[in-house]
C-alpha positions as a Markdown table, in Angstrom:
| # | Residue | x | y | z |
|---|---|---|---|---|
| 1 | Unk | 50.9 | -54.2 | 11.4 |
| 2 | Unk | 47.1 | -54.3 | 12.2 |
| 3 | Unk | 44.9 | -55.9 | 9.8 |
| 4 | Unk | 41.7 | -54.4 | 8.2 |
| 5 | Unk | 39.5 | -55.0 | 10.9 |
| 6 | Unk | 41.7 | -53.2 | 13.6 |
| 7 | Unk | 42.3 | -55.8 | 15.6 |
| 8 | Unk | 45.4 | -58.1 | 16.7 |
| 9 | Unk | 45.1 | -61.7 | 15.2 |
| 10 | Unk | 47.6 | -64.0 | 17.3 |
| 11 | Unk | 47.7 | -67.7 | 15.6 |
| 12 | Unk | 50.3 | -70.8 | 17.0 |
| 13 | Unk | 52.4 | -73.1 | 14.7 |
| 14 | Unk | 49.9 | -75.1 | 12.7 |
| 15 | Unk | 48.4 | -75.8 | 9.1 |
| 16 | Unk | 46.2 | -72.6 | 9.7 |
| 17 | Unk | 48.9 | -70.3 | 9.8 |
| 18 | Unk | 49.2 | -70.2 | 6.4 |
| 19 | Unk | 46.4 | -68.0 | 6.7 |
| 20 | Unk | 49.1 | -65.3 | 7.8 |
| 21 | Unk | 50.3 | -65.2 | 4.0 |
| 22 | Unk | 49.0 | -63.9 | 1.4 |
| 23 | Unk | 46.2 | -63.3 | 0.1 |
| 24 | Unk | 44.9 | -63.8 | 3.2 |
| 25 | Unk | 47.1 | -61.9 | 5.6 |
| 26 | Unk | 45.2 | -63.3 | 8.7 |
| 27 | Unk | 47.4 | -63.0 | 11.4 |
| 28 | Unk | 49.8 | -60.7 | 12.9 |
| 29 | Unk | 51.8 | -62.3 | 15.2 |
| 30 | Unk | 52.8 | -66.1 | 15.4 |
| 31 | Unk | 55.3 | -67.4 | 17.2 |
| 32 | Unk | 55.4 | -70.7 | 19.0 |
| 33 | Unk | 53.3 | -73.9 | 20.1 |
| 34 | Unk | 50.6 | -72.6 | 22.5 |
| 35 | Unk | 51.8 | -68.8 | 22.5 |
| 36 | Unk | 48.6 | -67.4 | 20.8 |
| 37 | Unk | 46.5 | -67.5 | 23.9 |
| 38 | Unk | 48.9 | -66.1 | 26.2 |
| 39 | Unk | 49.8 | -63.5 | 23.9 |
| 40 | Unk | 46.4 | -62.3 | 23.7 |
| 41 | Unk | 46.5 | -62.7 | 27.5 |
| 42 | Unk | 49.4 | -60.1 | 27.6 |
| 43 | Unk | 48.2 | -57.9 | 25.1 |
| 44 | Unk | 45.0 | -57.1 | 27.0 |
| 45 | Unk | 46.7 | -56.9 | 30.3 |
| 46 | Unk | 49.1 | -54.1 | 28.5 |
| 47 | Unk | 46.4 | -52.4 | 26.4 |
| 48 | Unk | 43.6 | -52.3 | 29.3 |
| 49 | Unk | 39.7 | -53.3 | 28.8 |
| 50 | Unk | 39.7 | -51.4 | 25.4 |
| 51 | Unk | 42.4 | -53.9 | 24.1 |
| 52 | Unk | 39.9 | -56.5 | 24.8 |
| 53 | Unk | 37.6 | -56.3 | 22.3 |
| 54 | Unk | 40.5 | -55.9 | 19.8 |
| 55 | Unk | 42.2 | -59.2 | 20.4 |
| 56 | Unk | 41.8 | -62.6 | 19.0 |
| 57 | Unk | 43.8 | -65.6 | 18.5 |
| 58 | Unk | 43.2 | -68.9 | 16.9 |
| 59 | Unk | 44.7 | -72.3 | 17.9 |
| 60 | Unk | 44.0 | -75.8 | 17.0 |
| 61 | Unk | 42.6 | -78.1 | 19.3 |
| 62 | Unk | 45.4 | -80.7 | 19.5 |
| 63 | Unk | 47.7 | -77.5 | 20.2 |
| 64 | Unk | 45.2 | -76.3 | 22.9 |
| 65 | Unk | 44.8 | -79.5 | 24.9 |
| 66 | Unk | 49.0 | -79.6 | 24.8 |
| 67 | Unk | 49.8 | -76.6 | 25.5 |
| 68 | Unk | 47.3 | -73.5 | 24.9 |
| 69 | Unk | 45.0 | -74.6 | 28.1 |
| 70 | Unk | 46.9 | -73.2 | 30.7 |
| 71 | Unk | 46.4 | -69.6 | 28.9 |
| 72 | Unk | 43.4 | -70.2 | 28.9 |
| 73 | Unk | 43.2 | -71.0 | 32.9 |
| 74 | Unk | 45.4 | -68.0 | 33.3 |
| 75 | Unk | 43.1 | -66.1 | 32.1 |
| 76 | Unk | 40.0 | -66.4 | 33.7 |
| 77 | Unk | 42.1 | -66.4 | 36.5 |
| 78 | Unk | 43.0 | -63.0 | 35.9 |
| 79 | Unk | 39.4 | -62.0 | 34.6 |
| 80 | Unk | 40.9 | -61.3 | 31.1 |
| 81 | Unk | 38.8 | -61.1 | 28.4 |
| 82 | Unk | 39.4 | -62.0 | 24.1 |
| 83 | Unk | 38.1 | -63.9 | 21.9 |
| 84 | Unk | 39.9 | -67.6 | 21.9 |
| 85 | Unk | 39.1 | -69.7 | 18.5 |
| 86 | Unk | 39.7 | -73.6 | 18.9 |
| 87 | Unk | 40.2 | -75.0 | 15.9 |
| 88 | Unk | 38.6 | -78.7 | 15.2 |
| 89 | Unk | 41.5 | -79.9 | 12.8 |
């Protein structure tokens, strides 16, 4: 389900994914240590340029540097385009 805003929210294990409960209802997809920015990744690659302004994901930094970079690398490999929050936790 989409949230308010219309966009996709993709978070990774961590403390701020309790932001996917309510009240806050954050996030709509979260599903393992590093997956957030690949997800976004695939979700732009399957939804086309318009996607890409409707995607964002959030992951913490000590989740980024173990496992979340190499989205990241994949996609400006790719010339993908979202909107990647790091988290200083």
């Amino acid at each position: 389900m989409l949230n308010k805003l219309k966009i996709h929210a993709a978070g990774d294990i961590g403390c701020y994914t309790l932001g996917a409960a309510p009240p806050l209802n954050a996030l709509d997809s979260t599903l393992c240590m590093g997956a957030s920015v690949s997800g976004i990744h695939g979700f732009n690659k399957a939804g086309g340029k318009e996607s890409e302004t409707r995607t964002v994901c959030v992951i913490g930094d000590s989740t980024f540097m173990h496992s979340g970079i190499t989205g990241l690398v994949n996609m400006a490999y790719n010339e993908s385009c979202g909107t990647v929050i790091i988290v200083d936790n």
